[in-house]
C-alpha positions as CSV (number, residue, x, y, z in Angstrom):
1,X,-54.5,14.2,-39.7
2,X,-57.3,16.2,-40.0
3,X,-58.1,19.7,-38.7
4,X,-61.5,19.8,-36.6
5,X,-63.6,23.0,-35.6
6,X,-64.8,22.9,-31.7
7,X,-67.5,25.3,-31.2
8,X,-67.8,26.4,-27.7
9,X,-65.2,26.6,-25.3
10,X,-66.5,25.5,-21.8
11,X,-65.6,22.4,-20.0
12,X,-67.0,19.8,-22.3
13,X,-66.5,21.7,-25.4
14,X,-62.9,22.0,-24.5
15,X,-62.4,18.7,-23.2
16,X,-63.2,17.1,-26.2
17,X,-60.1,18.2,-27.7
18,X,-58.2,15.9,-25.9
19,X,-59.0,12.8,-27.9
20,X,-58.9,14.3,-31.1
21,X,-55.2,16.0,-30.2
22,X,-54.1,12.8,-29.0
23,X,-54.9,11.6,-32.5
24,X,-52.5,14.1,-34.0
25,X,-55.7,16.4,-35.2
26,X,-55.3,20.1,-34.9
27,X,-57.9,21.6,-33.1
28,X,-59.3,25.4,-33.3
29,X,-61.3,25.8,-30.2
30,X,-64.3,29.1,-30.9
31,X,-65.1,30.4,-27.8
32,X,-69.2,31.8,-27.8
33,X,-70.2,35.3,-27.1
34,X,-70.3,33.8,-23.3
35,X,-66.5,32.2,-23.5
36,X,-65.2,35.2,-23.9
37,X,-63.2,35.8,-20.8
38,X,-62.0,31.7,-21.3
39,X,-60.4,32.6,-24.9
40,X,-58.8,35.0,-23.3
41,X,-57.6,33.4,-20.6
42,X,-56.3,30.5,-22.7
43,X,-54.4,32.7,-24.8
44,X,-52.7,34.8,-22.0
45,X,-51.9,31.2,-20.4
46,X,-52.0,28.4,-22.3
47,X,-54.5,26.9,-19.8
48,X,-58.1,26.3,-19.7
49,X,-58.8,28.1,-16.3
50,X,-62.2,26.0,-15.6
51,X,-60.5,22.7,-16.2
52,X,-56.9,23.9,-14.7
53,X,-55.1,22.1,-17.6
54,X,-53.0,23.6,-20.1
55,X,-54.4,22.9,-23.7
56,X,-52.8,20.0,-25.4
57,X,-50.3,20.0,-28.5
58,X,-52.1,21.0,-31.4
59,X,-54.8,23.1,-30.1
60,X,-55.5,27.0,-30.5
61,X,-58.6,28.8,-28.7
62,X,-59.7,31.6,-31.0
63,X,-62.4,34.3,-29.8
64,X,-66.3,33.9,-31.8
65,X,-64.9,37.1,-33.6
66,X,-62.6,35.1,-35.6
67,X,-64.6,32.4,-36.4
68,X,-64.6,32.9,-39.8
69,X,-60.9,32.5,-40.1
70,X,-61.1,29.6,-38.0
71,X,-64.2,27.5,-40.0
72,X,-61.8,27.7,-43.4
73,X,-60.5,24.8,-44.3
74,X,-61.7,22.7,-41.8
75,X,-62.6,18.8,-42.0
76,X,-64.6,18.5,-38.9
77,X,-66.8,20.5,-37.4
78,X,-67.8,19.9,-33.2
79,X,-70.4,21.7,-31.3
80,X,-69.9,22.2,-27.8
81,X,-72.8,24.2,-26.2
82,X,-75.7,24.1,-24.4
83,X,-78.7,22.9,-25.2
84,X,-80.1,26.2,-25.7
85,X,-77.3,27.5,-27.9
86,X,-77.8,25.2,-30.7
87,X,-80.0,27.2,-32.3
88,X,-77.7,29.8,-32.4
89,X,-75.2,27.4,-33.8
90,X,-77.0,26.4,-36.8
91,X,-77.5,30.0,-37.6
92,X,-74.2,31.2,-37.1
93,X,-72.4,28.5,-39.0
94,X,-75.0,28.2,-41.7
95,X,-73.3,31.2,-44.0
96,X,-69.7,29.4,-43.6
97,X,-70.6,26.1,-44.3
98,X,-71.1,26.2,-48.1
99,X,-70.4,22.1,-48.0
100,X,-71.1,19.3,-45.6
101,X,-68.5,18.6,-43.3
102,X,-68.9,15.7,-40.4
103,X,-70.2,17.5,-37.7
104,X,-70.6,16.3,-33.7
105,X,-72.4,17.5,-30.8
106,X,-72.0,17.2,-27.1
107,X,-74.7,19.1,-26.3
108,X,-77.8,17.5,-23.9
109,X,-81.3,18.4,-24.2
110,X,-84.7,17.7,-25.6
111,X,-86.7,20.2,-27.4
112,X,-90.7,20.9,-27.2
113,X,-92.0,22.3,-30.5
114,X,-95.6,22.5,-29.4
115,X,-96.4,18.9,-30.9
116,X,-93.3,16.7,-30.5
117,X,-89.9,16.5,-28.1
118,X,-87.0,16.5,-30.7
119,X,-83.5,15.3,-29.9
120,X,-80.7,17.9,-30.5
121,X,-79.2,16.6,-33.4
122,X,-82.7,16.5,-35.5
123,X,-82.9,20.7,-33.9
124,X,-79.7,21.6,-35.2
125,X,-80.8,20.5,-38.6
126,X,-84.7,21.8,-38.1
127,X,-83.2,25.6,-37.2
128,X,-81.5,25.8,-40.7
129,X,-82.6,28.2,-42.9
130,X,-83.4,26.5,-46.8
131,X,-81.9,23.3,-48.3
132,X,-80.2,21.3,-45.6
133,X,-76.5,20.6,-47.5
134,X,-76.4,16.7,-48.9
135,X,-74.3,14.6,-46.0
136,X,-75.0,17.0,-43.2
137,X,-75.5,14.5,-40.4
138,X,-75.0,15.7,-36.9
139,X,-73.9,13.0,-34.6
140,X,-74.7,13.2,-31.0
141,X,-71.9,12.4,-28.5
142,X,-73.5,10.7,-25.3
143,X,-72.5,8.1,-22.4
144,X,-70.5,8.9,-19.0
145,X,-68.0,11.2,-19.6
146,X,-66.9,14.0,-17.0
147,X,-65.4,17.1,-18.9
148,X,-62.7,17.3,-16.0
149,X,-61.6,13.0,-16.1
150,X,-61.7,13.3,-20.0
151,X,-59.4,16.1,-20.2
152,X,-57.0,13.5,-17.8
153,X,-57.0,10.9,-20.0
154,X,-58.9,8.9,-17.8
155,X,-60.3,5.3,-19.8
156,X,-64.0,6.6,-20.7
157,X,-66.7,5.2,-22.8
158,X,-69.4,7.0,-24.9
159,X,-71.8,6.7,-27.5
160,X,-71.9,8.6,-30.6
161,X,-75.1,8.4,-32.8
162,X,-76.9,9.6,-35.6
163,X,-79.5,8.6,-38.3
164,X,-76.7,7.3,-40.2
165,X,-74.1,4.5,-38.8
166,X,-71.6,5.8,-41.6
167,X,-71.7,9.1,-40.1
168,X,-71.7,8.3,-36.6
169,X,-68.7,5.5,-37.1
170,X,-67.0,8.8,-39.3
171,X,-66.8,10.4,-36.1
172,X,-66.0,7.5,-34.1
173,X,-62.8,7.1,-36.1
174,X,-61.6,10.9,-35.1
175,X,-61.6,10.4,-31.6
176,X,-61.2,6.6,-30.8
177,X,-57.6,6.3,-28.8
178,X,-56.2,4.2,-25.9
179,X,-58.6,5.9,-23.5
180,X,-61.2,7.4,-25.6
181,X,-63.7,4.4,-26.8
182,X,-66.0,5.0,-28.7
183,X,-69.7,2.9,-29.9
184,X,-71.6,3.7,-32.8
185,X,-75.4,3.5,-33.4
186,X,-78.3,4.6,-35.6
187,X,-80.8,5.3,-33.3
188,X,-80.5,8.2,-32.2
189,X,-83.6,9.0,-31.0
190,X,-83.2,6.5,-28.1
191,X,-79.6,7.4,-27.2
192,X,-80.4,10.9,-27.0
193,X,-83.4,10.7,-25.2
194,X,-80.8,8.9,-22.1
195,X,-78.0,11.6,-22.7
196,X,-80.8,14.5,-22.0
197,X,-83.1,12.5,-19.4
198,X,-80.1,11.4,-17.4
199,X,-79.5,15.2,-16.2
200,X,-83.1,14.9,-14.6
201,X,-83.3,11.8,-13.1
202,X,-79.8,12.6,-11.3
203,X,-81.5,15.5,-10.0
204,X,-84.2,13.2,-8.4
205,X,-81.5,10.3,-7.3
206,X,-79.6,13.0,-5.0
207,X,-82.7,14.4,-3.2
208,X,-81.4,11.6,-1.2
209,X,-78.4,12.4,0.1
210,X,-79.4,15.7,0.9
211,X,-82.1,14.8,2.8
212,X,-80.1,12.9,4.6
213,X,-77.6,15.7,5.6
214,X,-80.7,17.9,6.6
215,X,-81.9,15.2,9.0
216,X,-78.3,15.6,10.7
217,X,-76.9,11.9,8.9
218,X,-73.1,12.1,7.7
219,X,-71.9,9.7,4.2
220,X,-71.8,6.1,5.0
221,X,-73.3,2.6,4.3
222,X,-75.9,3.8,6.8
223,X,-77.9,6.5,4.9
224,X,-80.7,6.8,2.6
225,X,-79.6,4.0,-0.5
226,X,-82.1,2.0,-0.4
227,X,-84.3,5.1,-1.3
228,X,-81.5,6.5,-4.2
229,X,-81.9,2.8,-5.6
230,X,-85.8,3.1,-5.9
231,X,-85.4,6.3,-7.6
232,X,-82.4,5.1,-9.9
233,X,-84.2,2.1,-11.2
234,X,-87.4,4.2,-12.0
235,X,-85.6,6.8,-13.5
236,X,-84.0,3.9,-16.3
237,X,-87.9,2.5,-16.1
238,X,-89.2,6.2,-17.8
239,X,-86.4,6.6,-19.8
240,X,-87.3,3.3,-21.4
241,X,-91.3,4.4,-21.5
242,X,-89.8,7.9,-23.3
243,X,-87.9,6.5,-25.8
244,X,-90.8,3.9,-26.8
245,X,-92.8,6.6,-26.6
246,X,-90.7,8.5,-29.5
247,X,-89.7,5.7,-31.7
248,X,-86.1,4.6,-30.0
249,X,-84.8,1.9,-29.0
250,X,-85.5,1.3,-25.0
251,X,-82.5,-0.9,-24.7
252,X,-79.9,1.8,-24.9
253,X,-81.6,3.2,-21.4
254,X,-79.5,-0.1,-20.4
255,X,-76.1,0.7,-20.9
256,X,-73.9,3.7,-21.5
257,X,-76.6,6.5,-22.8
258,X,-78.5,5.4,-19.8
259,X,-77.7,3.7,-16.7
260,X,-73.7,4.2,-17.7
261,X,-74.6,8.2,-17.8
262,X,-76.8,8.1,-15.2
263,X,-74.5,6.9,-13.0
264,X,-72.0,9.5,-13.4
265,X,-73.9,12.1,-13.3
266,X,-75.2,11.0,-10.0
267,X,-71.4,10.8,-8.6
268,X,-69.9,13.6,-10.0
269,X,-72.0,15.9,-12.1
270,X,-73.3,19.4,-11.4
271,X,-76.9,17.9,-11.9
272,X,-76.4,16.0,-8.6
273,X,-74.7,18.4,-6.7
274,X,-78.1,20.4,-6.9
275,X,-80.4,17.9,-6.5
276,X,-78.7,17.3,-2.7
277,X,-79.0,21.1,-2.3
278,X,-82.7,20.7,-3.1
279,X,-83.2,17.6,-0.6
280,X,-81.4,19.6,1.7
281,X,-84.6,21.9,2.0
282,X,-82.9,24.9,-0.2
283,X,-85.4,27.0,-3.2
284,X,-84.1,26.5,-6.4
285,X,-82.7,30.0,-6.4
286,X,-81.0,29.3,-3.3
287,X,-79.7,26.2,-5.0
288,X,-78.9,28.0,-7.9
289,X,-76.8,30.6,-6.3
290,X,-74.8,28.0,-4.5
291,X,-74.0,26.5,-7.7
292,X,-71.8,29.9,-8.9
293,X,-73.3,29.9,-12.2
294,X,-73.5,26.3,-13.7
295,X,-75.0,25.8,-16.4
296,X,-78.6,23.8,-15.4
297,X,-79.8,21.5,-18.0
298,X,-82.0,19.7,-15.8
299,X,-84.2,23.2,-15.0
300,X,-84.8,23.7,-19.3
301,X,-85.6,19.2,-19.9
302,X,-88.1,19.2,-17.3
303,X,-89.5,22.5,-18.4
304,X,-90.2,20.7,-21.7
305,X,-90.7,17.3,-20.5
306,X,-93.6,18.7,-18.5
307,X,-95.1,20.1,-21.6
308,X,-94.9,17.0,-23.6
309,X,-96.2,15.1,-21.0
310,X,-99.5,16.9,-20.7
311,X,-99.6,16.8,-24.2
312,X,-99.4,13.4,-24.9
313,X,-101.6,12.7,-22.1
314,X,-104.1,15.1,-23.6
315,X,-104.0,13.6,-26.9
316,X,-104.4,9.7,-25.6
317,X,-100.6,8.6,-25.9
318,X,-100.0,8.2,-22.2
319,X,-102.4,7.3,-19.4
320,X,-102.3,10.0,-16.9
321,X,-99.6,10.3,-13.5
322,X,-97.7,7.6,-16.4
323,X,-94.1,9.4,-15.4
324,X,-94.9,10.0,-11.4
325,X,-90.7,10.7,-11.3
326,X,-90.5,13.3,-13.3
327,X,-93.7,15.1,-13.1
328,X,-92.6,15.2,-8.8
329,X,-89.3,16.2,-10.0
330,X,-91.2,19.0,-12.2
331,X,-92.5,20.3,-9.3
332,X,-89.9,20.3,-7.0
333,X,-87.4,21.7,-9.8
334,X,-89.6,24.3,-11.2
335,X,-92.6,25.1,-8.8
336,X,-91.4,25.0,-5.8
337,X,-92.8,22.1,-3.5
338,X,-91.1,20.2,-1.3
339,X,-89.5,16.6,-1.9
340,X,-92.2,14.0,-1.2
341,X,-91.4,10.7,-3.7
342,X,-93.8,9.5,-4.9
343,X,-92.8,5.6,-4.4
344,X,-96.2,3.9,-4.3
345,X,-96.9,5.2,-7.7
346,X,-93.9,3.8,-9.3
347,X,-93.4,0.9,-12.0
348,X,-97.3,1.1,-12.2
349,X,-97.7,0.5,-15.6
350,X,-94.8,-1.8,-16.1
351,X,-95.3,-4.7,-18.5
352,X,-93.8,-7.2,-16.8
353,X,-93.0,-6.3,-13.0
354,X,-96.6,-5.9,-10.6
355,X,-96.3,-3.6,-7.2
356,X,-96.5,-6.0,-4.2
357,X,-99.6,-5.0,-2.7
């Protein structure tokens, strides 16, 4: 039995504790400056009041003011915030963590440095200050996984990588139950690359169904799926062309970092439920303000993605209009303009398949 730090207490952080409960671990759950009002809640109640659970045996939330009595004598350290707290994670567990300790993240994103996109796990180690500790490894957790199913032991399926197997398949052995199953890979660069992309694309995929609703259709096998299936399949096309792009390996946009976490996004993440408030004709802040304060992902990796893009372009790496999906997603997301796919533009530059003229 081991005792394992969990950095952030929203859904996903939270929810991870599940598995590694269920393995007998104790778990001391940090809340950020921004969980405050959760720690508070589960301490007062027992229950996580996002998820409506009760935390599991072996689990204690403590507030980030304690954090220091939490991190001591720990064997495991998770991180479970956003994409634009890691950062602040590094720095804040930098001066507690005199020795390397197997450390996980669930956090999505990519990050634009003004001359490469960098997966999470390579920024976490990038934003510390002097000598990176020998063995520090973070392992990136990605693959369909809804914070609310996991934290009901429903059967799920997820990746965890790094840019070592041993450390990635450490992890793997923390968590891996009779629901929780858990791959390992090396590359993790191309499984990355899916866990952040995915949040986009599903954007893009339920344009659909909300412009659908806005022309007056209701849910049914009559709708607009033959136009969510042309966006799916080019959204796994450019992840593939991304993660060639950046040295991965574009197979893993084939199974559970892509198309698996893809999928489930599409059906029951946040990401989705804004993209059909988009299609439906709503601004973003409009959008936004139906949401009640989720956090966006998908607004901060096309921000980025649209920087790399026209850099990469600029510098002869990619042919121009090379990602029409995510540059129209771009503009829709982040500028304003109205959903127009750009379908004749798709699979241009495929290798293998040619437009039918």
């Amino acid at each position: 039995m081991a005792t394992i730090l969990i950095l952030g207490a929203g859904m996903m952080g939270t929810a991870f504790a599940w598995p590694l409960a269920d393995r007998g671990h104790r778990v001391r759950l940090v809340g950020t400056h921004l969980d405050a009002d959760l720690v508070r809640a589960m301490r007062a109640t027992g229950e996580h009041p996002k998820l409506g659970l009760p935390l599991p045996r072996g689990v204690d939330a403590y507030p980030l003011e304690e954090l220091r009595d939490a991190v001591d004598g720990v064997d495991a350290v998770a991180l479970g915030v956003s994409s634009a707290g890691v950062k602040w994670a590094a720095a804040t567990l930098q001066p507690l963590l005199e020795q390397a300790r197997p450390l996980a993240m669930v956090s999505k994103g990519l990050a634009w440095n003004g001359s490469r996109l960098a997966v999470l796990p390579d920024v976490f180690l990038e934003s510390w200050q002097g000598e990176v500790p020998a063995g520090l490894c973070p392992v990136g957790v990605a693959g369909p996984c809804i914070a609310g199913e996991l934290a009901r032991r429903v059967e799920t399926s997820v990746v965890f990588a790094a840019r070592s197997r041993e450390a990635a398949e450490t992890w793997a052995e923390l968590c891996r139950g009779d629901y929780y199953h858990v791959w390992s890979a090396d590359d993790v660069v191309g499984v990355e690359v899916c866990a952040a992309l995915k949040n986009a694309y599903a954007m893009g995929i339920a344009f659909a169904s909300g412009l659908h609703e806005a022309r007056g259709g209701s849910n049914g096998s009559i709708a607009l799926h033959n136009y969510e299936a042309s966006v799916f399949a080019q959204s796994v096309w450019e992840m593939r062309q991304l993660i060639k792009l950046l040295g991965g390996d574009p197979e893993h946009a084939s199974w559970l970092p892509g198309v698996g976490d893809l999928n489930v996004t599409c059906n029951g993440g946040r990401t989705g439920r804004f993209g059909k408030l988009l299609g439906q004709g709503l601004t973003r802040t409009e959008a936004i303000s139906r949401m009640q304060g989720a956090t966006l992902e998908c607004l901060e990796i096309l921000a980025n993605l649209r920087q790399a893009l026209d850099h990469y372009v600029a510098a002869g790496q990619l042919a121009p209009g090379a990602f029409p999906l995510a540059e129209h997603l771009a503009e829709v997301a982040l500028d304003g303009a109205p959903v127009k796919m750009p379908f004749a533009r798709f699979f241009a530059q495929g290798e293998s398949v040619k437009r039918n003229e």
